[in-house]
VOKOLLO-521829 format. One record per atom (N, C-alpha, C): residue in three letters; z, y, x. Coordinates in steps of 0.001 Angstrom, whole numbers, padded with zeros to 6 digits, always signed. Layout:
REM residues N
ALAZYX...
//
This chain:
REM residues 277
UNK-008415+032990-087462UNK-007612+031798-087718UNK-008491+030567-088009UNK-009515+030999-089034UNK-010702+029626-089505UNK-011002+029024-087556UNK-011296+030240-086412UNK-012247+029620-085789UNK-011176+028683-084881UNK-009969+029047-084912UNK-008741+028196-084189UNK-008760+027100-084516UNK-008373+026728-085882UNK-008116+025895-086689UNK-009340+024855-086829UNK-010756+025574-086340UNK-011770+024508-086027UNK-011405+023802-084860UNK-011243+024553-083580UNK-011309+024184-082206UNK-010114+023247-082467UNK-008852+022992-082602UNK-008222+022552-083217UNK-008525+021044-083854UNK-009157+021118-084736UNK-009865+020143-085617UNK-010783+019388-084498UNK-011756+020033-083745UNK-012511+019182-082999UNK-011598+018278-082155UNK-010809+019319-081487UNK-009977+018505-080469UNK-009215+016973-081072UNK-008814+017429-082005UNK-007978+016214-082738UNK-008695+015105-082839UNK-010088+015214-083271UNK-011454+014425-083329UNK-011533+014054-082345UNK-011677+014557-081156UNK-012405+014048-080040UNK-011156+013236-079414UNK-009692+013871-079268UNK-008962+012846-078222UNK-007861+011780-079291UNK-008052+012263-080765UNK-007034+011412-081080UNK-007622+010318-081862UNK-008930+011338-083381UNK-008983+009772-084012UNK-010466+008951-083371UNK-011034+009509-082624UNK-011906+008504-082313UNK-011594+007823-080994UNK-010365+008160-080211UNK-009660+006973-079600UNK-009073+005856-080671UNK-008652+006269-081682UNK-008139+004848-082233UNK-009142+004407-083669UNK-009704+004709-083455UNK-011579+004015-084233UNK-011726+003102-082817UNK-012003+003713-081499UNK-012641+002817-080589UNK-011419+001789-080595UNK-010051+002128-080714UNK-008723+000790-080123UNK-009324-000262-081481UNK-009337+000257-083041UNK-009153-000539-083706UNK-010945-001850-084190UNK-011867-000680-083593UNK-013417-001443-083350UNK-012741-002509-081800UNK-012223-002412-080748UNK-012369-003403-079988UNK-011082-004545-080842UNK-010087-004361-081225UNK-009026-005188-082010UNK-010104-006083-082863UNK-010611-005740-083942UNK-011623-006743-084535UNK-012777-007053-084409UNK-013346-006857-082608UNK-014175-007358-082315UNK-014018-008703-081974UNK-014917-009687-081991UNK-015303-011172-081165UNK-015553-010838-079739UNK-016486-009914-079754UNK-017068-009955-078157UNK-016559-009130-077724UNK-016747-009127-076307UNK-016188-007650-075476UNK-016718-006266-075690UNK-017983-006490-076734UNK-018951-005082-076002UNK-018711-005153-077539UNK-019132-004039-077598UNK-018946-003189-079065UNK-020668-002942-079687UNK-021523-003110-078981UNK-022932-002975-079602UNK-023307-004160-079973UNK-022601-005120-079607UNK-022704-006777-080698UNK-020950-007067-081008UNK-021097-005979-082150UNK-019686-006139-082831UNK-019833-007688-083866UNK-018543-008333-083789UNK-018501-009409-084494UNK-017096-009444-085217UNK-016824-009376-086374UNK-015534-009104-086802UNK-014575-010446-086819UNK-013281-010290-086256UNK-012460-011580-086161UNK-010693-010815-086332UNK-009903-012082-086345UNK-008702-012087-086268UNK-007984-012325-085001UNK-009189-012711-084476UNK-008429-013955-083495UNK-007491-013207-082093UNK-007812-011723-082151UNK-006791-010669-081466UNK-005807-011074-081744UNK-004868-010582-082491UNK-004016-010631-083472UNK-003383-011955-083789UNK-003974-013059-084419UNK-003419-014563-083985UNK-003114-014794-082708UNK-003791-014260-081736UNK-003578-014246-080182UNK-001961-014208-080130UNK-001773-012915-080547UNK-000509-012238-080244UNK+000651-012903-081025UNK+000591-013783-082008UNK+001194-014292-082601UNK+001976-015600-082264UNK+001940-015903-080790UNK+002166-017198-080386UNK+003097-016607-079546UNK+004096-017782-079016UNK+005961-017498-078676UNK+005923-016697-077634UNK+005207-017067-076763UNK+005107-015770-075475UNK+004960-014621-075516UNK+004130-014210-076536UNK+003997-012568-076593UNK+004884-012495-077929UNK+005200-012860-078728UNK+006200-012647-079390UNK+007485-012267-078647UNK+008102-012905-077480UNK+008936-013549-076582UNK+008730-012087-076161UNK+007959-011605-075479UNK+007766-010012-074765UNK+007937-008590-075677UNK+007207-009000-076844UNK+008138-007732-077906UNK+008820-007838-078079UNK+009948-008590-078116UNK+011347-008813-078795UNK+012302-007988-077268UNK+011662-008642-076509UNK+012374-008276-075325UNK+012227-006608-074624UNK+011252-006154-075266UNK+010518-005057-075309UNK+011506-004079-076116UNK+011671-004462-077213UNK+012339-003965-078382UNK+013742-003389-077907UNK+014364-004932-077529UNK+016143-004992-077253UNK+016180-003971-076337UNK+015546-003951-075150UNK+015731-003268-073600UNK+015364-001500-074383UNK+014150-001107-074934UNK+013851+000068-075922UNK+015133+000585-076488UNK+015402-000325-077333UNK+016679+000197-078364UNK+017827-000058-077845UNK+018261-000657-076584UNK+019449-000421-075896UNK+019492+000645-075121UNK+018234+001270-074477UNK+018316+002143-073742UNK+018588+003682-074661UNK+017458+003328-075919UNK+018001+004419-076810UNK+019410+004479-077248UNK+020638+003676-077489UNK+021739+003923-078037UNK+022555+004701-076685UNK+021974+004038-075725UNK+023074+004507-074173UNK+022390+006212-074057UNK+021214+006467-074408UNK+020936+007931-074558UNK+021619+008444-075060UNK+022069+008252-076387UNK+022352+009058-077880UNK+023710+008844-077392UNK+024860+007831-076962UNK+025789+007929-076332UNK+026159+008759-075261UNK+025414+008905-074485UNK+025303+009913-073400UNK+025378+011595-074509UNK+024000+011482-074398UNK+023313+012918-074781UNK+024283+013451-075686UNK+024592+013065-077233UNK+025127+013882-077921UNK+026542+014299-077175UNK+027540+013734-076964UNK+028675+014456-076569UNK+028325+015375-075288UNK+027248+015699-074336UNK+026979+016361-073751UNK+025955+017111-074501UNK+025111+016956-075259UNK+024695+018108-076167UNK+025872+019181-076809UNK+026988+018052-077487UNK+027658+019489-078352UNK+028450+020046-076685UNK+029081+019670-075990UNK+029488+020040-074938UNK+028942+021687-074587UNK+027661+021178-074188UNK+026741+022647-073648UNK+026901+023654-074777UNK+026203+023040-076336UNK+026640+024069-077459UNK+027360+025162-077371UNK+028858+024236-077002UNK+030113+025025-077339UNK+030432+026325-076135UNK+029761+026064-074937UNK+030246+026918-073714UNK+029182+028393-073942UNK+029493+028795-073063UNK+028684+030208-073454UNK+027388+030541-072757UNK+026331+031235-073566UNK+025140+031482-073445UNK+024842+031475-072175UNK+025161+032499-071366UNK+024505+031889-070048UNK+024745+030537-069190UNK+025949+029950-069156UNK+026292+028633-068852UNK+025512+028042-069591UNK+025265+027696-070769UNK+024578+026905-071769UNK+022972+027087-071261UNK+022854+027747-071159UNK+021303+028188-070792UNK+020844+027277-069200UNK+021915+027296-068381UNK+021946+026921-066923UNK+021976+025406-066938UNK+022698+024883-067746UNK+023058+023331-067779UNK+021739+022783-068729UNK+021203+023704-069772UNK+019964+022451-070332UNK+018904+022576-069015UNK+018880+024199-068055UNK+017942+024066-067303UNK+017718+022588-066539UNK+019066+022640-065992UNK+019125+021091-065247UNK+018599+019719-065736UNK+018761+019883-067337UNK+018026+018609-067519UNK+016468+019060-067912UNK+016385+020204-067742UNK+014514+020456-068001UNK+013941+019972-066689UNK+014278+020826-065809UNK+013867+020575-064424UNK+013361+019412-064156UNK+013966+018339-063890UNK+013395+017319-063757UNK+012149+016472-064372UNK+012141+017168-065382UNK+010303+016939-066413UNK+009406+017536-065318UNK+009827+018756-065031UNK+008973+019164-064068UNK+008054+018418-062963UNK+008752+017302-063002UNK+008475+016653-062035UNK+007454+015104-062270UNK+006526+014738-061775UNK+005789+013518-062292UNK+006906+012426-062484UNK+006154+011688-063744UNK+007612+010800-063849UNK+006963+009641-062793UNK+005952+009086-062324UNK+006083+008209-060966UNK+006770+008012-060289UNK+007107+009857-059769UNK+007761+010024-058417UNK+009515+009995-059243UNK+009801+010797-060205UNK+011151+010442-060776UNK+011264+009098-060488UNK+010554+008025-060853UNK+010609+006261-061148UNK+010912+005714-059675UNK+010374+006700-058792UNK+009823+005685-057614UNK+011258+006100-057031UNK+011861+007440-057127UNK+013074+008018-056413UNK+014443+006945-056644UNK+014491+005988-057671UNK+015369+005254-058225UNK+015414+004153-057351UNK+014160+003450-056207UNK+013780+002419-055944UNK+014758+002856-054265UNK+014616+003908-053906UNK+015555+004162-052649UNK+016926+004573-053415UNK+017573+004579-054549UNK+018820+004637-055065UNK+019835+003205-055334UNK+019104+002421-056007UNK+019676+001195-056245UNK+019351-000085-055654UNK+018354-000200-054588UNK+017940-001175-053595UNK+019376-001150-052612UNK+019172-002630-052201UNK+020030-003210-051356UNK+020770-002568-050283UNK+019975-001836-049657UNK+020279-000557-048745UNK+020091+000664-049462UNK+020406+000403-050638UNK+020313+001884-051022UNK+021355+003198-051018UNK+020985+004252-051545UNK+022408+005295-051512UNK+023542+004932-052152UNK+023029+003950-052889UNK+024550+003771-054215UNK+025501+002607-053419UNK+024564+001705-053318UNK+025232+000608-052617UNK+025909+000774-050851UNK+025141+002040-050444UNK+025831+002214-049079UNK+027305+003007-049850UNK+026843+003840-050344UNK+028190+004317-050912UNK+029553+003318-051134UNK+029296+002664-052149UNK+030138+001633-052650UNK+030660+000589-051814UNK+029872+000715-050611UNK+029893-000295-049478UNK+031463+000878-048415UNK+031320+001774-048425UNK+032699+002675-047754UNK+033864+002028-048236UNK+033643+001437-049511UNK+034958+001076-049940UNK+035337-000345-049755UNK+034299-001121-049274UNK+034719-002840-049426UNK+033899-003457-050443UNK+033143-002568-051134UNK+032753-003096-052576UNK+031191-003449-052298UNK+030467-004586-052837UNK+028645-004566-053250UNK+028500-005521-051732UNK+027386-005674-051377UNK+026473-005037-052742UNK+026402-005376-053961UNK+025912-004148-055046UNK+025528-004959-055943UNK+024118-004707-056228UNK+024059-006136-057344UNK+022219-006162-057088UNK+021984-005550-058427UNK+020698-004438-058020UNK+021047-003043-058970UNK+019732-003144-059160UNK+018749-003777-058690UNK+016982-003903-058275UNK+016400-005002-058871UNK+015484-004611-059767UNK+014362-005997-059818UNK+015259-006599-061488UNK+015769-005990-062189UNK+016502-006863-063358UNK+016252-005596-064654UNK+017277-005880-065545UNK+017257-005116-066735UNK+017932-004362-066626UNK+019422-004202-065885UNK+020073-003545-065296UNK+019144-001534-064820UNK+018286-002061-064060UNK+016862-001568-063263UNK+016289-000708-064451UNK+015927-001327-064908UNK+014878-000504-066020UNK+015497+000206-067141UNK+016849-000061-067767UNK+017456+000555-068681UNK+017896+002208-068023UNK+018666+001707-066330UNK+018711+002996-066056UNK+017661+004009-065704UNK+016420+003391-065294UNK+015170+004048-065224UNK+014721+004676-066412UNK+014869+004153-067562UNK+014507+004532-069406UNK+015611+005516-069707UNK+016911+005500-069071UNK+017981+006361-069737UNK+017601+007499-068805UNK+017397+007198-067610UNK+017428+008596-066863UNK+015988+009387-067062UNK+015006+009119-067142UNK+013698+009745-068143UNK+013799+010134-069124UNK+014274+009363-070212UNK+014070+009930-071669UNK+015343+010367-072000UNK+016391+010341-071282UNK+017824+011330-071871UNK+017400+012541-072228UNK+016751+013426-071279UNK+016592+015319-071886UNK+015666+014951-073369UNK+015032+013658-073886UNK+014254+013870-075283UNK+015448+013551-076102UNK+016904+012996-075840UNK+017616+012806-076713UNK+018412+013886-076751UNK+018336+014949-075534UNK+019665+015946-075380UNK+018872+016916-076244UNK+017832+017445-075597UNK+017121+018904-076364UNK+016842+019254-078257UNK+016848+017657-078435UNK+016548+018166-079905UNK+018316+018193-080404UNK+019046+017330-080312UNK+020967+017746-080595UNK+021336+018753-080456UNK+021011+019160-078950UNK+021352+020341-078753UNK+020770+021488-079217UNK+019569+021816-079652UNK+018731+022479-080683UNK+019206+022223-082034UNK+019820+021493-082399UNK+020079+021539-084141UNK+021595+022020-084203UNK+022468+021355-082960UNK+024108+022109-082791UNK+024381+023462-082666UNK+022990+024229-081597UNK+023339+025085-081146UNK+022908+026223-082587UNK+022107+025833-083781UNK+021355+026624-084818UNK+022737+026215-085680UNK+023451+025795-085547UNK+024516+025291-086671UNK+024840+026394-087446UNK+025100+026305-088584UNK+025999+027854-088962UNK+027461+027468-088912UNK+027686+028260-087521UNK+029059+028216-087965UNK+030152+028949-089121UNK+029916+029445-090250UNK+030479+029871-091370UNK+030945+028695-091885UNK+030473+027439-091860UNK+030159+026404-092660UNK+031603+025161-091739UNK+031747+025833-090257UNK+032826+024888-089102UNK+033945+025795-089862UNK+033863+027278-089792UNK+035415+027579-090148UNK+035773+027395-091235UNK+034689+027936-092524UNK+035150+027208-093976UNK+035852+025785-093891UNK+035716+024525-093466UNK+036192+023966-093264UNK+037610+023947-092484UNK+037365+024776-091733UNK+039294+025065-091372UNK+040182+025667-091827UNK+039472+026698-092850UNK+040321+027354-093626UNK+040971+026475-094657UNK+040033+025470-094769UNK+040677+024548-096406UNK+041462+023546-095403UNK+041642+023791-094140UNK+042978+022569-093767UNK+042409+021289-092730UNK+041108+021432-092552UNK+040384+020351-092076UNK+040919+020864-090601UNK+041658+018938-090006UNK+041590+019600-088258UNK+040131+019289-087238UNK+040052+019520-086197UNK+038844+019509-085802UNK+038465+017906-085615UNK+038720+017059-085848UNK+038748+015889-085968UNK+037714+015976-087244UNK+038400+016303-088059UNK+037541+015874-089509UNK+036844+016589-089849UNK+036731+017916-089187UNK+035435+019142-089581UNK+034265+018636-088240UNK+034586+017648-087433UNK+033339+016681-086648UNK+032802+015711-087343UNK+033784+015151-088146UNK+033185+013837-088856UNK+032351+014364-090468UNK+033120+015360-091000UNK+032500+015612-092189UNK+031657+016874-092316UNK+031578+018005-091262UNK+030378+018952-091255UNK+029115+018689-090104UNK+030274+019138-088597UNK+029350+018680-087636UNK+028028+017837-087332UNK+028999+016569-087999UNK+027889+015224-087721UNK+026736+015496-088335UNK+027228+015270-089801UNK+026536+015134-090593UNK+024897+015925-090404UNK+025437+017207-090154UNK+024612+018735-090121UNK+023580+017970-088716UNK+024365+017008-087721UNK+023058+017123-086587UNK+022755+015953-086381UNK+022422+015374-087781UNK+021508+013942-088168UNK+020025+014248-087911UNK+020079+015322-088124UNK+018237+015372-087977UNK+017701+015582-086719UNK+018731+016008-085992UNK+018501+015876-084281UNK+018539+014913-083786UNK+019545+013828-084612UNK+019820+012576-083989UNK+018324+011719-084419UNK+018332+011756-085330UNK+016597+010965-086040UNK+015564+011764-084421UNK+015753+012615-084312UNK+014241+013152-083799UNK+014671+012468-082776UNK+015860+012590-081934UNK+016161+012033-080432UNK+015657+010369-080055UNK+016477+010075-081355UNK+016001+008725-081307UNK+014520+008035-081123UNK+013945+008800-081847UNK+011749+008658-082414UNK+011804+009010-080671UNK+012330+010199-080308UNK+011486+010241-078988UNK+011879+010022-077634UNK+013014+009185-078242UNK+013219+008411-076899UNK+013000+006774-077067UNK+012663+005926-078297UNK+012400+004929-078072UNK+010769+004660-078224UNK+010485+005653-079049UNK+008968+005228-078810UNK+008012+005867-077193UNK+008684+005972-076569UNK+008111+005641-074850UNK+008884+004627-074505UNK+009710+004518-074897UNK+010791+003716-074276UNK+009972+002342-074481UNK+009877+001898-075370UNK+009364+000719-075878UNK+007605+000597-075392UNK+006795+001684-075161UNK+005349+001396-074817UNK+005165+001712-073012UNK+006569+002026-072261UNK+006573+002164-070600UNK+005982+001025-070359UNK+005436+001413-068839UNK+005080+000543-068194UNK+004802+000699-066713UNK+005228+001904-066174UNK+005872+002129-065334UNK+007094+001664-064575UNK+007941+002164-065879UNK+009389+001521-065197UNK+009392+000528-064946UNK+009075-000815-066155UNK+009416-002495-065428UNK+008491-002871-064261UNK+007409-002081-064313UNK+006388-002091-063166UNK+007378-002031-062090UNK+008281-000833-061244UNK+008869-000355-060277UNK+009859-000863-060117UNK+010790-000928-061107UNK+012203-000967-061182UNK+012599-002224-061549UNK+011616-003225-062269UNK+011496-005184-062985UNK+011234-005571-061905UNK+010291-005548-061335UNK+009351-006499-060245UNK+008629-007556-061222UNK+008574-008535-060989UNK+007846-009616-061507UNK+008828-010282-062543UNK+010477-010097-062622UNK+010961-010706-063692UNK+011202-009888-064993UNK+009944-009093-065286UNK+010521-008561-066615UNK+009401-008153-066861UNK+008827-008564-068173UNK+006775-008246-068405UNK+007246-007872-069798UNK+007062-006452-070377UNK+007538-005579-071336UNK+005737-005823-071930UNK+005912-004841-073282UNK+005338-005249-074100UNK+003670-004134-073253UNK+004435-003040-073010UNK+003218-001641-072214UNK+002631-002369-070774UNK+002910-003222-070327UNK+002805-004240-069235UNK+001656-004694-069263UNK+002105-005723-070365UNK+000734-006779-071056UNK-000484-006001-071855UNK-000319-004881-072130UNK-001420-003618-072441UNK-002325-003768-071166UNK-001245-003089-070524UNK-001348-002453-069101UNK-002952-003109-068669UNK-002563-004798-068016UNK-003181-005745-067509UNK-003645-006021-068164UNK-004466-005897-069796UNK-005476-006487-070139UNK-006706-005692-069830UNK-006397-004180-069787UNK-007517-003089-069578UNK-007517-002931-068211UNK-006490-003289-067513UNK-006739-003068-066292UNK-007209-004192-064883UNK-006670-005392-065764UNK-006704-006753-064742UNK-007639-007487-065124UNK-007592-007888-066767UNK-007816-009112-067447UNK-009297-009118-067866UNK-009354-007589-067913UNK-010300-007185-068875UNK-010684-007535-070142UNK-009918-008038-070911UNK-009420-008407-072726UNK-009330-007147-072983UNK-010539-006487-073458UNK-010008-005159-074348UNK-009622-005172-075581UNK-009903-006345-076088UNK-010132-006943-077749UNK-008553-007062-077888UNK-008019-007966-076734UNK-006815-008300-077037UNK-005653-007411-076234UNK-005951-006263-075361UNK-005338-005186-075429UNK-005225-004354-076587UNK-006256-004237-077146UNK-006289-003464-078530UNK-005662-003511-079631UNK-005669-005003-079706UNK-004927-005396-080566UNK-003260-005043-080319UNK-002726-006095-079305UNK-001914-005445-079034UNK-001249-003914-079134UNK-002241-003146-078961UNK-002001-001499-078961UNK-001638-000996-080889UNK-002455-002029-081572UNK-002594-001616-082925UNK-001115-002176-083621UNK-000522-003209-082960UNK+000810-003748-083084UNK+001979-002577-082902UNK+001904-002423-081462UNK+002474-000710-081084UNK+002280+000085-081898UNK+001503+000426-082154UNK+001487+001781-083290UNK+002129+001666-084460UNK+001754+000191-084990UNK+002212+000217-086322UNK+003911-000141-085795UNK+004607-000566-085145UNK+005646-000419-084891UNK+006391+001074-084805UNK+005864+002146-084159UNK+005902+003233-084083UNK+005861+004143-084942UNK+005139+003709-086023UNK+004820+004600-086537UNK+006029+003880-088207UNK+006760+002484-088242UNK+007945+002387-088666UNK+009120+003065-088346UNK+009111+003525-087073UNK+010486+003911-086927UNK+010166+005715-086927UNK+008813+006144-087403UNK+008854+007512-087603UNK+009211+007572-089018UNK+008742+006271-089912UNK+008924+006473-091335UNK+009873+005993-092280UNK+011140+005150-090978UNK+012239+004304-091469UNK+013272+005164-091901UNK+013165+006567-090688UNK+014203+007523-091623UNK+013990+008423-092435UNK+012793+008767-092826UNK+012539+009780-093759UNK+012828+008715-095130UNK+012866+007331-095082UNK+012860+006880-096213UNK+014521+006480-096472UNK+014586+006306-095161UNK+016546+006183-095239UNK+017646+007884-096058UNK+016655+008889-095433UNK+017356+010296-095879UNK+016610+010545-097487UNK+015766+010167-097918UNK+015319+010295-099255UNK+016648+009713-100081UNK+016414+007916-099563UNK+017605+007232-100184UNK+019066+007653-100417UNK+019597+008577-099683UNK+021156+008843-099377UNK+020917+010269-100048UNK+019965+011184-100244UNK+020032+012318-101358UNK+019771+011640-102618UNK+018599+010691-102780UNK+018907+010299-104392UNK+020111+009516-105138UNK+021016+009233-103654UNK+022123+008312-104313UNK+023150+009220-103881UNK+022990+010219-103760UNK+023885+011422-103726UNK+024021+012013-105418UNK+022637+012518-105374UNK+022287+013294-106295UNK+023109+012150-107311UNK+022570+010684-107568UNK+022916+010112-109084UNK+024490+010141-108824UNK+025318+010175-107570UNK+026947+010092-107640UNK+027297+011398-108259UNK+026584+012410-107969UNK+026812+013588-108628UNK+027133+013597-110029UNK+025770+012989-110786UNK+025446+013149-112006UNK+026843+012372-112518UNK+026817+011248-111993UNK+028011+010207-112604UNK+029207+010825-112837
//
C-alpha cells in the first residue's frame, strides 16, 4: 500500500501541483521567460478592464444556463430510469454512457451537420413549411453543444444517489398519509441534493472553461472565457496573461466546489438550533 500511495504521490507532483506552480510563476511574472522572473500585477490588472470582464460574465451566464437546462433535463430523467427495472435501467444509462465513448471533437463537430442551414433539423422542419431556422454560429449553438456533452455528468451522479435511496424511508412516508406529491417534495428531493450539488460542480465547471464548443458551434460571435486562454498560449503567446487568466478560473471553480459545502453546513446548523428552540 506505502509503495502505491508513493507512485500516487509522485504522479500528483508531477501532473498536478507543479503544473500550477508553473501557471501561477508565469501569472506573476513581468517577462515571458521564467529564468528572468520579475514579480508584477500587471496580469491580473490586465484582466480587470471591461472587455475581459465583458467575456467572463458572458462565460458565466451561457455556463450556468446551460447547467440549469441540464439539471432540468437530467433529474426528471434520472428519477425516471431509477424507477423502471434493473435491466431497462441498466440499458437506458448505457445510452447516455456511450456517447463519452466517443472524442468530444467529433461529438462537437457532429452538431455542425445537425443545425447548419442545410442541416438535418432544418431539412426536417423544412417538410412542414417551417425554417429555416438559424440554429448556427449564436448562443442558441453552444448551449445546445454544452447541454448535449455535459448532460450524462448531470444524469449519472442523480441517478446514482436515487437509485441508492432507501426506500423504507418513500413508504414510511406513505404510511403516515403523504401522497406521492409530497413524499417527492419532502423525502425524495431532499435525499438527492447531494447528487444535485455534484451534477451541478460537474457540469458547469467544463461548462464554463470549454473552448471547443464556441470554437465550432460560436464562430467568431461568441469569445468565452476558455477561448481567450485558448489564444494566448496558442496565438498570442501571453503566457503571463493566459496564466493569469487560468488562476481567475480556478479560483472561480474552486467557489462553486466550496459554495455548497458551506451552504449544507449552514442549513444543518440552522436545523440543529430550530431543533433546540
Amino acid at each position: 500500500m506505502k509503495k502505491m500511495s508513493f507512485v500516487y504521490f509522485i504522479w500528483a507532483l508531477v501532473f498536478i501541483l507543479f503544473p500550477l506552480i508553473l501557471i501561477l510563476a508565469y501569472a506573476f511574472n513581468a517577462n515571458q521567460s521564467l529564468m528572468d522572473f520579475s514579480f508584477t500585477l500587471d496580469n491580473f490588472s490586465r484582466f480587470m478592464e471591461p472587455l475581459y470582464l465583458k467575456i467572463l460574465w458572458v462565460s458565466i451566464l451561457l455556463a450556468g444556463a446551460s447547467t440549469i437546462l441540464c439539471l432540468l433535463i437530467g433529474y426528471p430523467v434520472s428519477y425516471i430510469i431509477s424507477r423502471m427495472p434493473e435491466k431497462v435501467r441498466n440499458n437506458l444509462i448505457l445510452i447516455f454512457i456511450i456517447p463519452m465513448w466517443m472524442n468530444f471533437l467529433l461529438r462537437t463537430y457532429a452538431w455542425l451537420t445537425l443545425l447548419g442551414n442545410n442541416g438535418l433539423i432544418n431539412k426536417f422542419i423544412g417538410l412542414f413549411g417551417i425554417g429555416p431556422w438559424d440554429l448556427m454560429y449564436n448562443s442558441k449553438a453552444i448551449m445546445i453543444g454544452m447541454v448535449y456533452n455535459f448532460l450524462p455528468f448531470m444524469v449519472l451522479p442523480i441517478y446514482t444517489i436515487l437509485l441508492k435511496m432507501d426506500q423504507k424511508l418513500i413508504e414510511a412516508a406513505k404510511d403516515l398519509g403523504a401522497n406521492n406529491f409530497k413524499v417527492f417534495i419532502s423525502v425524495i428531493f431532499p435525499l438527492s441534493l447531494p447528487g444535485i450539488y455534484t451534477g451541478i460542480t460537474m457540469v458547469f465547471i467544463p461548462a464554463i472553461s470549454t473552448f471547443v464548443v464556441p470554437n465550432l458551434l460560436g464562430g467568431n460571435n461568441f469569445y468565452l472565457i476558455g477561448n481567450l486562454i485558448e489564444k494566448q498560449f496558442t496565438f498570442t503567446g501571453d503566457w503571463g496573461f493566459g496564466s493569469a487568466i487560468s488562476i481567475v478560473l480556478i479560483i472561480i471553480m474552486l467557489l462553486i466546489l466550496v459554495i455548497p459545502k458551506i451552504f449544507k453546513r449552514t442549513v444543518k446548523s440552522s436545523s440543529i438550533g430550530g431543533g433546540l428552540v
